[in-house]
Structure formats: C-alpha cells, structure tokens
KENUZA-894941 format. One record per residue (C-alpha): x, y, z. Coordinates in steps of 0.25 Angstrom, whole numbers, m for minus. Each point is the difference from the previous one (the first is absolute). Example, Ala and Ser with C-alpha at 12.3 -4.5 7.8 and 13.67 -1.06 7.14 Angstrom:
// residues 2
<rec <49 m18 31>>
<rec <6 14 m2>>
This chain:
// residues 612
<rec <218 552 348>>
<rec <10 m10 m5>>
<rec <5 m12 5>>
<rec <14 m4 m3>>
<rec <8 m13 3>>
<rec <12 8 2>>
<rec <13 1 m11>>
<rec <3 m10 m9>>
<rec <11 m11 6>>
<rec <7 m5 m12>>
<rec <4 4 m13>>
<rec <m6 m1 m14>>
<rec <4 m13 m6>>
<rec <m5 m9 m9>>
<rec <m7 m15 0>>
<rec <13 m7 m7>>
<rec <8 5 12>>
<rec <m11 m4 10>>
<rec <1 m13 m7>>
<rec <16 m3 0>>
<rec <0 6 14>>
<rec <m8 m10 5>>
<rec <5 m11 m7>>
<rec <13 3 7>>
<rec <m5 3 13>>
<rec <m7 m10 2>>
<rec <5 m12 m8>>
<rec <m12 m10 5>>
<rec <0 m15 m4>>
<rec <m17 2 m1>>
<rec <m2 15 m5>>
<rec <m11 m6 m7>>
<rec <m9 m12 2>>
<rec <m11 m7 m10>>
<rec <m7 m13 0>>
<rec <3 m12 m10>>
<rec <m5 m14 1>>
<rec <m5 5 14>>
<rec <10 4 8>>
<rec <7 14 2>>
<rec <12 3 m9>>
<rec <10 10 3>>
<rec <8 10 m9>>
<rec <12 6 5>>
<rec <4 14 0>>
<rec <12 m4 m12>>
<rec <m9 m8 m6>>
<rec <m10 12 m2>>
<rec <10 8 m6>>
<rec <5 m8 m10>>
<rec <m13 m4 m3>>
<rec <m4 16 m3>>
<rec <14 3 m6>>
<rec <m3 m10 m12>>
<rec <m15 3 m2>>
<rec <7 15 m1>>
<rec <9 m4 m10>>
<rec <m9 m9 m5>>
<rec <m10 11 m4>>
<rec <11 7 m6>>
<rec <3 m9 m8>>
<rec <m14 m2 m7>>
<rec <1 15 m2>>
<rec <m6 7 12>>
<rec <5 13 2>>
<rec <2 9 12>>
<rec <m13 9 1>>
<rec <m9 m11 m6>>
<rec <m14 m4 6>>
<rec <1 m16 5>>
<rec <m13 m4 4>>
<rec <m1 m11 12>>
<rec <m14 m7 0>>
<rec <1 m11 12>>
<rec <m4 m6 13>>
<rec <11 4 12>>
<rec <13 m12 m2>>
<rec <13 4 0>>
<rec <2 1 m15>>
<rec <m9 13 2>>
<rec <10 5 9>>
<rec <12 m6 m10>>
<rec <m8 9 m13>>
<rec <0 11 10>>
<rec <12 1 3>>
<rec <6 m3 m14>>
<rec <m7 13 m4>>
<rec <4 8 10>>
<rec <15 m3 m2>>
<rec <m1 2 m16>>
<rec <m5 14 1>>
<rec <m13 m6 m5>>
<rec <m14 5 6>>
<rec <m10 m12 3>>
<rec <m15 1 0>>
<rec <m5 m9 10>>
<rec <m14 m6 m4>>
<rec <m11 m6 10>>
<rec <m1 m15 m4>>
<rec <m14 2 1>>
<rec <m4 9 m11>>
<rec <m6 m5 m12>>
<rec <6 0 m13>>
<rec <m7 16 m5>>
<rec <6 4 12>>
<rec <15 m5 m1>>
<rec <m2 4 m15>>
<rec <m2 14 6>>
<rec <12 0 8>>
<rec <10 m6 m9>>
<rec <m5 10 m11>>
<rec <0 14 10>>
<rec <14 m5 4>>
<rec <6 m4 m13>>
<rec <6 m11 6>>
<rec <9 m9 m9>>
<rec <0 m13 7>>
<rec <m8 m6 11>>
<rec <2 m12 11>>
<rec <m12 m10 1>>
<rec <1 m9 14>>
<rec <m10 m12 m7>>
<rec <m6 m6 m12>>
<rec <m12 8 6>>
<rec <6 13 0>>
<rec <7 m4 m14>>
<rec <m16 m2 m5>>
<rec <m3 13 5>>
<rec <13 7 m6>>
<rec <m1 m5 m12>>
<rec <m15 6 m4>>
<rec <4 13 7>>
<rec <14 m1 m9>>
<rec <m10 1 m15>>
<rec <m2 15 8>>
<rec <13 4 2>>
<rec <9 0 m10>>
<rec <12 7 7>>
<rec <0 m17 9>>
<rec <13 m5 m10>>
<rec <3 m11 11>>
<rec <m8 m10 10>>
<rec <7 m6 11>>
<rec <m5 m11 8>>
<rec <3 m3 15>>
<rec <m2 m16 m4>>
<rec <9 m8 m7>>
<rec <m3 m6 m10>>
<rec <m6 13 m5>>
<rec <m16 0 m4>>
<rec <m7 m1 m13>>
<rec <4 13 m8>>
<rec <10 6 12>>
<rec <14 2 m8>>
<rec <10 m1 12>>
<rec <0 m7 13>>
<rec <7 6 13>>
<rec <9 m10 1>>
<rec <3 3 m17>>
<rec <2 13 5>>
<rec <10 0 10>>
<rec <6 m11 m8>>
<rec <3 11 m10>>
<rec <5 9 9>>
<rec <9 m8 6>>
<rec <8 m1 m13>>
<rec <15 7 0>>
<rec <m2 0 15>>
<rec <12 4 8>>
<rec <5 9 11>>
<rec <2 11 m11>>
<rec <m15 m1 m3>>
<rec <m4 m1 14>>
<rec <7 12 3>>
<rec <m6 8 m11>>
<rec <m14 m4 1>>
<rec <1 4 16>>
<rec <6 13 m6>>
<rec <m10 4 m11>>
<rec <m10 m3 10>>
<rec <5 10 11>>
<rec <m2 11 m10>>
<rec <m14 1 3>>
<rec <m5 13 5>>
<rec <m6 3 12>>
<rec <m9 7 m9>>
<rec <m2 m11 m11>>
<rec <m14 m6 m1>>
<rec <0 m13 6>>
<rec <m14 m7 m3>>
<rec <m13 5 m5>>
<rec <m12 m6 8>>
<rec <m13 2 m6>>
<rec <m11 8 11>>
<rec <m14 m10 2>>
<rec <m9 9 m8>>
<rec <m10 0 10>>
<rec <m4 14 m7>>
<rec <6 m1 m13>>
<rec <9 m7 m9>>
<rec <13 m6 6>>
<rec <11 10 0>>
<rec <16 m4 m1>>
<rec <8 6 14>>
<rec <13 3 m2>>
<rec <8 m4 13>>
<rec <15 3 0>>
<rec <11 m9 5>>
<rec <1 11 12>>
<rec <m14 0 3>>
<rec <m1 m13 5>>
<rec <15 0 7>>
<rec <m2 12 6>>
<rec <m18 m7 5>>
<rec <10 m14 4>>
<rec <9 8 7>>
<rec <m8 7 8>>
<rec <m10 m9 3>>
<rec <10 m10 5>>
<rec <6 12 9>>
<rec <m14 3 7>>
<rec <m3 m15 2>>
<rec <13 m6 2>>
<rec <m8 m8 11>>
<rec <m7 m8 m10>>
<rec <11 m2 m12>>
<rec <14 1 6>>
<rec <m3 m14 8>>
<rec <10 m13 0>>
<rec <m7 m11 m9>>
<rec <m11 7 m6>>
<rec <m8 m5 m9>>
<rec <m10 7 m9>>
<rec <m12 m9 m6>>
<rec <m4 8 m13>>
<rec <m14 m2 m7>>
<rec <m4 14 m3>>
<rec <2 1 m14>>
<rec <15 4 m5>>
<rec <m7 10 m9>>
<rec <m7 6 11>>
<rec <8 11 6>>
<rec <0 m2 14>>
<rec <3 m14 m3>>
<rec <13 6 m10>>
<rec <6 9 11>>
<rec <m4 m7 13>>
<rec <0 m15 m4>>
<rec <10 0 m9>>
<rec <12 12 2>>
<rec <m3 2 14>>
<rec <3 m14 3>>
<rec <10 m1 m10>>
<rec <8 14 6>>
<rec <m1 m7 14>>
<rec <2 m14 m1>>
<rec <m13 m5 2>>
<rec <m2 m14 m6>>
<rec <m11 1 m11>>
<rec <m10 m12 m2>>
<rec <m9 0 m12>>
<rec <m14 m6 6>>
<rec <m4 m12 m12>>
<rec <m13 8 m4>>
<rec <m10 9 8>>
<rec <m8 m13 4>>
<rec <12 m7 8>>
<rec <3 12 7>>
<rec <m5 m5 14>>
<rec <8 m12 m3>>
<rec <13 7 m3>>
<rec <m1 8 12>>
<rec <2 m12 9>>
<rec <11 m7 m8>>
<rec <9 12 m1>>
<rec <m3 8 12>>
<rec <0 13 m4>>
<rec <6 11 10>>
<rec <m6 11 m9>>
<rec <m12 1 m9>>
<rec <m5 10 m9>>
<rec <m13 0 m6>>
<rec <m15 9 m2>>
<rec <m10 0 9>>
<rec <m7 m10 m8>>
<rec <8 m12 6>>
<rec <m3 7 16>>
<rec <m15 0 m5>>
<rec <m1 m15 m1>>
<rec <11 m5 10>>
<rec <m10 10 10>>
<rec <m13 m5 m7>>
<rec <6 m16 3>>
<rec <5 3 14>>
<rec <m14 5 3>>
<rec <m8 m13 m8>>
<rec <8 m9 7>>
<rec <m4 6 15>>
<rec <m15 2 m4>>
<rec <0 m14 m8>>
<rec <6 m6 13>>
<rec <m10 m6 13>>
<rec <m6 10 11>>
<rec <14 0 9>>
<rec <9 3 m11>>
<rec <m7 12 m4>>
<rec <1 6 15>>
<rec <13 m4 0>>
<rec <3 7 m14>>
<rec <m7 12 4>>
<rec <6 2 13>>
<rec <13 m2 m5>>
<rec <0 12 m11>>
<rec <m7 9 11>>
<rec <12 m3 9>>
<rec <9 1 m11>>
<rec <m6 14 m6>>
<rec <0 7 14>>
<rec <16 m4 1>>
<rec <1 6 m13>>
<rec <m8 14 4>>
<rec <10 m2 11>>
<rec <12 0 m7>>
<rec <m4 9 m11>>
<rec <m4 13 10>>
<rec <13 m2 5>>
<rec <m3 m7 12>>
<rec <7 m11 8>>
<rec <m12 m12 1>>
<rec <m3 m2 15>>
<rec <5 m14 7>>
<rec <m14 m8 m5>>
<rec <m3 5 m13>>
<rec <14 m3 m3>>
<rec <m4 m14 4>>
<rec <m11 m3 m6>>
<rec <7 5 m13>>
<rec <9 m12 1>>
<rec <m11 m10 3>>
<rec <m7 7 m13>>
<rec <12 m2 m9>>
<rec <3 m13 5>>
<rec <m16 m6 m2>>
<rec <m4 7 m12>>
<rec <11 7 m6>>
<rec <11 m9 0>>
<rec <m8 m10 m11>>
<rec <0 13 m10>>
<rec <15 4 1>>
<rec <2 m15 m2>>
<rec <m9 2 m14>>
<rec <10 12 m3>>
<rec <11 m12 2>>
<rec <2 2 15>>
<rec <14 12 m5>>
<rec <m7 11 m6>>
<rec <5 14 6>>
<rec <m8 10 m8>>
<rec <m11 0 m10>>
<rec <0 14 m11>>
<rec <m12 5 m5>>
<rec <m2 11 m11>>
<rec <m5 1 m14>>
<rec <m15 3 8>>
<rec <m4 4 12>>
<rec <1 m10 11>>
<rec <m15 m1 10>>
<rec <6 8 15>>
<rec <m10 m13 6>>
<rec <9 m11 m9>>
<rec <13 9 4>>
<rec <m2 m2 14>>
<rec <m7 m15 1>>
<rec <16 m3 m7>>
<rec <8 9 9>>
<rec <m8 m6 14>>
<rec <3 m15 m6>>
<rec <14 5 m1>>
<rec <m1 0 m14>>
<rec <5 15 m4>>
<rec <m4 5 m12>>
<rec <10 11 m6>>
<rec <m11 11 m9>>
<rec <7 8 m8>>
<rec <m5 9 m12>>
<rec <5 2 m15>>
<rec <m3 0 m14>>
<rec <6 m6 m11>>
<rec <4 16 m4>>
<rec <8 m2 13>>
<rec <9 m10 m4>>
<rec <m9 m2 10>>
<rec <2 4 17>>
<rec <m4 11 3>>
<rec <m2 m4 17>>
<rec <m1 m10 8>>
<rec <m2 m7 14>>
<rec <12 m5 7>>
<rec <1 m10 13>>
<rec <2 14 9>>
<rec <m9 9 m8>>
<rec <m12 m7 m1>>
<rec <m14 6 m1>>
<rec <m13 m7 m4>>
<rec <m9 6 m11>>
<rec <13 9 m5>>
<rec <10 m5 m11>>
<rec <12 6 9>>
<rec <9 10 m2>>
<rec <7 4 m12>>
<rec <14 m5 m2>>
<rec <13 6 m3>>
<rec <0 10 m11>>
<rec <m15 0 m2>>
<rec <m8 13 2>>
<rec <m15 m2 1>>
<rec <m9 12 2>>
<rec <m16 1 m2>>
<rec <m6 9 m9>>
<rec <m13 9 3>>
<rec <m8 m9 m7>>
<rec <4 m12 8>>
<rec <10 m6 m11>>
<rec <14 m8 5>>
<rec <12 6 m5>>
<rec <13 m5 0>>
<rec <14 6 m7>>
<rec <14 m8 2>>
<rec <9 m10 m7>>
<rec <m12 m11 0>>
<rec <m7 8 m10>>
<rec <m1 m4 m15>>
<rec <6 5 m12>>
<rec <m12 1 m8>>
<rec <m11 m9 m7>>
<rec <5 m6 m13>>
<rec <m3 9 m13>>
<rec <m10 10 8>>
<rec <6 12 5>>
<rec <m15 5 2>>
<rec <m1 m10 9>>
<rec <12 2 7>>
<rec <m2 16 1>>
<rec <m15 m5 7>>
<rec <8 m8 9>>
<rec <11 9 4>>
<rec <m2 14 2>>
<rec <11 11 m2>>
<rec <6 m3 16>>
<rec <1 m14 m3>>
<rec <m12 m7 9>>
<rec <m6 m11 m6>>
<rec <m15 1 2>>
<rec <m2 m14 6>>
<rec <m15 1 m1>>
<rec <m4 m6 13>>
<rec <m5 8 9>>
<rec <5 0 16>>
<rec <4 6 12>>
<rec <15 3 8>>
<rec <m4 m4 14>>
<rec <14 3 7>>
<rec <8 m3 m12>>
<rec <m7 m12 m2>>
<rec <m7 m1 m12>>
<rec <m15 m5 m1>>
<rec <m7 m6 m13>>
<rec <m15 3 m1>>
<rec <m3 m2 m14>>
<rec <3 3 m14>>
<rec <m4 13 m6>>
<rec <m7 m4 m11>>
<rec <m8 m11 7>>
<rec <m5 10 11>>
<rec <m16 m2 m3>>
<rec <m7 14 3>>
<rec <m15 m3 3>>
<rec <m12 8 m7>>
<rec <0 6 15>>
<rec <15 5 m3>>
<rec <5 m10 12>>
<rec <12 m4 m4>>
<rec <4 m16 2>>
<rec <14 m8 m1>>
<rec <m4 m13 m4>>
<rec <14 m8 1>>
<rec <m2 0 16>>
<rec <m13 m4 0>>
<rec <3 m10 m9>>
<rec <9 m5 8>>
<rec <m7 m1 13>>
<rec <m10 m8 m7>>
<rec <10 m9 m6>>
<rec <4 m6 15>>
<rec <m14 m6 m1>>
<rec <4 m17 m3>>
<rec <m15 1 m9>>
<rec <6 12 m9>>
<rec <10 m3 m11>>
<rec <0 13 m7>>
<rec <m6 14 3>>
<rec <m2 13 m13>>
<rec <m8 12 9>>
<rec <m8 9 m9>>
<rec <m8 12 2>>
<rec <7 11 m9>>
<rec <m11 11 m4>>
<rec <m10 m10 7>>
<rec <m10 2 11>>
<rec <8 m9 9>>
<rec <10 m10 2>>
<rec <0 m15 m6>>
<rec <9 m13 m2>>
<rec <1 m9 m10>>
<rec <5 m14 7>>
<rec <7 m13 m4>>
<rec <m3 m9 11>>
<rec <10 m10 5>>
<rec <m6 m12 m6>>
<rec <7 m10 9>>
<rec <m5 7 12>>
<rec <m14 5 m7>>
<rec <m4 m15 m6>>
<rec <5 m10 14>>
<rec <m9 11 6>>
<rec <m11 m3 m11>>
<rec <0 m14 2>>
<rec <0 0 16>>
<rec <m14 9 m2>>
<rec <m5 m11 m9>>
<rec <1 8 m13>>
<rec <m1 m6 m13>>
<rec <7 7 m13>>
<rec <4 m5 m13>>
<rec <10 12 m4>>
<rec <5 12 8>>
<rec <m8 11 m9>>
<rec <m12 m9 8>>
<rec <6 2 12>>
<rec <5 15 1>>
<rec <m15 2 m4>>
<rec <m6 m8 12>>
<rec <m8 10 9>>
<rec <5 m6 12>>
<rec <15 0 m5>>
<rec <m2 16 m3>>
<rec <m5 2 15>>
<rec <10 m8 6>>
<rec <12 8 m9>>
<rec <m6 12 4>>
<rec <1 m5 15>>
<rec <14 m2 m2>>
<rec <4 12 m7>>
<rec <m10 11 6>>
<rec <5 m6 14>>
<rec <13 6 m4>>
<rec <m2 11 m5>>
<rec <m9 7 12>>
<rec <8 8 8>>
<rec <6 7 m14>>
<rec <m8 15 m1>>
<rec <m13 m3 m5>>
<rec <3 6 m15>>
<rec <11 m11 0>>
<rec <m10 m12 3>>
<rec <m2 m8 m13>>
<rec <m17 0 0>>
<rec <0 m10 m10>>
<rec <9 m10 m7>>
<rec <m2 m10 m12>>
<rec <7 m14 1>>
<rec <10 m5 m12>>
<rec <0 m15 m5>>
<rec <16 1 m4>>
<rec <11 7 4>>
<rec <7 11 m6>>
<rec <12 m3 m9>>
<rec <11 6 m8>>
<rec <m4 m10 m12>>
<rec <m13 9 1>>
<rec <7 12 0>>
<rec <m7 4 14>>
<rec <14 m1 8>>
<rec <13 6 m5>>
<rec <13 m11 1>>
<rec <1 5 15>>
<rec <m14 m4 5>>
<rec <m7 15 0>>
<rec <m12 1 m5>>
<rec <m3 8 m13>>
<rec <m12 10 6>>
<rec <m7 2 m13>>
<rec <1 m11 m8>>
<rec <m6 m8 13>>
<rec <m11 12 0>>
<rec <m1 0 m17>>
<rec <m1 m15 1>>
<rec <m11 m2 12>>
<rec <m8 14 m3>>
<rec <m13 m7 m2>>
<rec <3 m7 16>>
<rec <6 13 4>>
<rec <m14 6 m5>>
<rec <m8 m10 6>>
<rec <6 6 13>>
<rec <m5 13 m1>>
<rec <m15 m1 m7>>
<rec <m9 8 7>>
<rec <7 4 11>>
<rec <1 10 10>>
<rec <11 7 6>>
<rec <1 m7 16>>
C-alpha cells in the first residue's frame, strides 16, 4: 500500500525566488524582531534585503565564489537568517553548524565540507572556531556577527556588508538579483550534517527545490496555521536544525509570518509572553517540560486545587474523545469544558502569551498522552514527520486532519509506502540529492525506484502514518520478543519524577531502564522524607530513592505486555549531554555509546538473573 498526499501544487523553483517573492509580497515593517537593550527591535522586509544583498556582494568581494562551502556556526538571530540568505543568493552552498558542538566536531564539518569561510555569532563561538579552524585548512575567512570583531576573527558583519556595499547602484542591484535567479531548481542549496547517532555525521545535500517544493506544500496542506493576518512566529529551535530551516525560517518568510528570535533557550518562557506568538515550532522536549510544569504546579498546590485540576483535564479529555471520534459533545459536557478552560486552562494559554494558535512538533515522536492533555487545554499540537534527508516533511497533522498517536498524512507530492520488514519509505520532490562525497551511502539510502529508506519503522493506518520506533533501535530479547523502546520511553517520560528514560534489553533475558531522574522533582521530594545527601551519586544510591523510582516508573509501565515491562532499572546521578557525546545536536540519544559507556551498570542489571 501507499499513501500519497496527492499531486504536487507548485512548480520547482528555487530559495532566491522564494526569498524576493516574499520580500515583495509582503513588504512588512517587522519581518523580523530581536531583542537589544531589552526591548524588541524590528527589521523590515527592505531592510532585510538590503542587508542580504551586501553580505552577498560582500562575500564576493573577499573571493567566495559560487559553489563554495560557507559554514554558519551561531545561536538563532537575524544575522543567521541575513548569512543564509546571502548564500543562497550568491549561488554559494552554506553548512549550517549546531552552535553546540565542540571544537573536534565543527572541525569535522568545516573539513568534510571544504568550507572556505565561516560565520561565528560570538566571541564564544569565535573561541571555538578558531581551535576547530588549526584543523581545517580550506577556513580562509572568519566572520563575526559582533562588531567589533573578536580576538583573531578577520571581518566583522558590518565589515562585510560595508564591502559589499561599495559601487552600489540600481545597475548592481539588478545584476546581483539577476545572477542570483540563475539558480537551479536542482543546485544544491545547503549541506546539513546528519546527528551520527550510528555513525560519523554525514553531509546532506538538499537542493534549492527541495525545500521550495517541502515550503510549498506544507503551506498548501496547513494553510489554517501559516496563511493568518499578523502571524507571528517565535523561533528557538536551532537555525541549523532543519525543521527549524524550513519551518521557522522559509515557511514564515514564504507566508508573511513575523519571525522573532527568542534571547537564548533559557528566556524562552519569557519571550513567549512579550511577543505573543500565534505559531510556535519546536521538539517535544519543550511539550515535555511545559506538561511536567503544569502537572507540578497542580500536585504542588493545596487539596482543592488538585480536584479542581483533575476534574478539569477529565472534563476537558472527554470533550476532546468527543471531538476527535467525530462527535458533537452533548449540552453538559460542552459546559463543563468551558468551566475547565476557564478555571485551569486559561492560566496556561496566558503562559503561551494568551495568542498562540497552533504549537508544531517534529524532529521525535511526540507521547499521544502529552498530544492529547495540549489538544483538550486547547493547545493544539501540529505532529508531523521528517528527516533532515527530507528537507524534511514527509506528513503532518492539520486543524481538520487530526489523529492522536499518528504523525498525519502525507503532503502534496509525497509518496510514503511500508516495506515487508516494517521500514518507512518515502519518494518525491522532499527527498535529498545525496550525502556529501559518499555515493555509497547514498546508493544505501536510495534504492534504484528512488525511496529513501527512512529507517524508522511504522504503520499506514487510513493514510495516516504512525511512528513506532526506529529500526535499529528495536531491542529483540534473548526470548526473540521484539521491543520498541521510543514509546515506552515516552510514556515514562510524562512521569514529573523522570528526566530522561534509555530502555535496554537487546540479546538480554528481559527488559531494563537506565534513568536520569528529575532532580528538582526527585530532591524537594527527598528532603520532604527527611533525607539527608551530600551529592546526587549519594542519592540515586539511597534504597528508598531506587523503591520510590521504581514506583513511579513501574506504575507506568503496567499495563504494556508483560515482555515490555522494564523488571529492573538503575538510577543516573547526571543527565545526558551532547558535550558527553551521549546526545546527538538534536536531543536523541546515542544508543551504544550510553550502553558502552554504562556497561558495568547495564551488567549489574542482569547478574544472575532469570528469564520472568
């Protein structure tokens, strides 16, 4: 069977036409806002493009040539957008690099790609560059974001455009915008370095028409969410994140949305109620902790705000069965959903800054349980599925097509089938050139009828596609039981006690979890029982703080079959980090470095055990 989201609606095309189209279309006055000196700043549409049109003849000018690697290395601002864009329009392909890597690993990148010259957003990320820079000799240029530039950076941004703005005339003008709508619809646009969560990061090719054709028909199947008068998009995923790229950043540049850059991961919460986002797009991990917080605040609360809590998301979650089945909800329930929203609700739409339309989720799977608790506030959470291969929708969920614990249909131009062992295939416009310099690889990835292999594994359930886990993550047991971990994981990770959740059992007798507890949560707890610890290694090894973990996360996992029940788990004194190398740049976890680093605790586990 295949699922199709029906014929492409647009033409190929190519980002710099996206770009000048939008520019033109929609000539805001706030295209873009960012903070200074602590209010919001805005940047026009003209602004914007004047700003890219000299960073573009500003990189010519210092001898970057069409087809040339520029690397990007920065937090999300709108002189990442400004670098984007410059490139795009030069015939240049940009590498965008996660702010978060270490030196070895931008050293990696910048050397793969080749790339001649790299943006830097701080003296931070200059620091960094630098170091990475003694291993990549192809770097010839650094250039700051900050003015003046940092110790060792050569060029400033403002240097830059400075540069390009040199000769400028309405001769110039029209020649750049010229040599830019040369582009192909076929030209590689960016290379995007994969995770690595199995292997050394590889360079994605994604063409100019790869993402117009994913931002055109995205915004065709939800133009519900992103064709709305005075939208306004707050933008924290990383810019070198591709959901963040194509979503965030062209979709809300192709439809007018205004773009806010949030001040830092930290001020999020902040942000979202100074500039009252209508749209927001982000991973699960933020719906994780905004549920985890809404749930703290009711259970942390006296006897009578708990009932009324619990009565609230009961009343709210059967209007929500209600509406999702189809149904009309009768005279009284549709009642006591208003009461809810007005009690309870209400406080957590004001949180989201009291405007917020639609939340999106992709880049993992979203818990159905976190899905729905959103959708009954009246909080609706937009799944949808891709991979950075994809440019990267593949499906989504739409306002009218909504179905919890599915990632939604396929849109326009995409074909998604499941092969006999279980894989997701997808063939269409969305799908990638090719990993940089490895046509192995490539050949791996797309077979001779062009489906990428996506390597998670589902199911088409009416044409909406469901995620169950990844292939090579699927634990078989020494039974031959086969286990997906990802939604285990997640069910666990709704408990407020459980920060983050690695299920084992691969080859072994039975299931097992190794745990990082929420330690806000794990030590208010500890010191209402009285406990006394001097370090959290102390803690996690505390008898009573094991049984009262294992209460918590066994009482969520009892109704999965019994091969699926975690018999043991072992308890972490830190959590896992991308600075460790256990967690790629997009918050997944790297399997069998967890398992190589923790093997004598994984073993532990096991000794002397039975099957049960």
């Amino acid at each position: 069977m295949i699922a199709t989201g029906g014929p492409r609606t647009i033409p190929p095309g190519t980002l710099p036409q996206l770009f000048f189209d939008a520019v033109a279309n929609h000539d805001l006055p706030n295209a873009m806002l960012y903070k200074a000196a602590g209010s919001w700043r805005p940047i026009s549409h003209r602004q914007l493009a004047e700003r890219v049109m000299r960073c573009a003849r500003g990189l010519r000018a210092i001898g970057v040539q069409p087809g040339d690697r520029v690397a990007i290395l920065s937090e999300n601002r709108p002189e990442w957008a400004i670098a984007d864009y410059a490139c795009l329009t030069t015939g240049v392909i940009d590498v965008a690099i996660y702010p978060n890597l270490p030196p070895d690993q931008v050293a990696y990148i910048l050397r793969d790609s080749g790339a001649v010259a790299l943006f830097v957003s701080t003296a931070a990320q200059a620091e960094k560059a630098m170091i990475a820079r003694k291993d990549a000799p192809s770097v010839k240029h650094v250039i700051s974001f900050t003015d003046p530039a940092p110790a060792g950076v050569e060029l400033s941004m403002s240097a830059l455009e400075a540069r390009g703005a040199e000769g400028e005339s309405a001769e110039t003008t029209a020649a750049y915008r010229a040599a830019a709508l040369q582009a192909r619809p076929d030209d590689v646009a960016t290379l995007i370095y994969t995770s690595g969560t199995t292997g050394e990061p590889k360079g994605v090719m994604l063409t100019h028409d790869n993402f117009y054709s994913n931002v055109g028909c995205s915004v065709s199947r939800l133009r519900e969410a992103f064709e709305h008068p005075g939208n306004t998009a707050l933008s924290f995923l990383p810019l070198s994140h591709v959901f963040e790229r194509m979503v965030g950043h062209f979709c809300m540049m192709h439809t007018g949305t205004t773009i806010a850059y949030a001040e830092s991961m930290d001020t999020v919460p902040d942000d979202m109620q100074q500039v009252r986002p209508t749209i927001v797009a982000s991973v699960p991990r933020l719906y994780e902790k905004m549920f985890a917080r809404v749930l703290d605040n009711a259970l942390s609360g006296g006897a009578v705000k708990k009932r009324i809590f619990f009565w609230a998301r009961g009343a709210a979650e059967k209007w929500a069965d209600a509406v999702l089945a189809g149904r009309t909800p009768n005279a009284f329930l549709a009642l006591q959903y208003r009461v809810a929203q007005k009690l309870v609700f209400s406080k957590l739409k004001a949180r989201t800054g009291g405007k917020l339309r639609f939340f999106v989720s992709g880049g993992a799977p979203l818990s159905p349980e976190i899905n729905k608790f959103f959708y009954a506030a009246g909080l609706i959470i937009l799944e949808g599925y891709g991979l950075t291969e994809t440019s990267p929708v593949i499906c989504c969920n739409t306002p009218n097509e909504f179905r919890l614990g599915s990632v939604g249909r396929p849109i326009p131009s995409v074909e998604v089938k499941i092969a006999d062992d279980g894989e997701i295939l997808t063939r269409g416009p969305h799908v990638m050139k090719g990993y940089f310099n490895k046509p192995d690889a490539t050949r791996d990835a797309i077979d001779d009828e062009h489906w990428f292999h996506t390597g998670d594994i589902g199911e088409l359930r009416d044409g909406y596609l469901a995620i169950t886990d990844r292939k090579k993550d699927l634990l078989v047991t020494a039974g031959g039981k086969k286990i997906a971990p990802q939604p285990i994981e997640n069910m666990v990770k709704t408990n407020k006690y459980v920060s983050q959740v690695v299920m084992l059992g691969d080859k072994r007798k039975f299931a097992s979890m190794l745990v990082v507890p929420n330690f806000e949560q794990l030590e208010r707890w500890a010191k209402i029982k009285n406990l006394i610890w001097t370090d959290r290694r102390q803690l996690v090894t505390m008898p009573i703080v094991k049984a009262k973990m294992e209460k918590e996360i066994f009482g969520r996992t009892n109704s999965l079959a019994k091969f699926e029940q975690p018999k043991k788990i072992a308890l972490l004194d830190r959590e896992l980090t991308l600075e460790s190398g256990e967690m790629t740049p997009t918050l997944k976890v790297r399997r069998k470095i967890v398992e190589s680093r923790y093997k004598p605790v994984i073993d532990s586990l096991y000794e002397g055990e039975h099957e049960g």
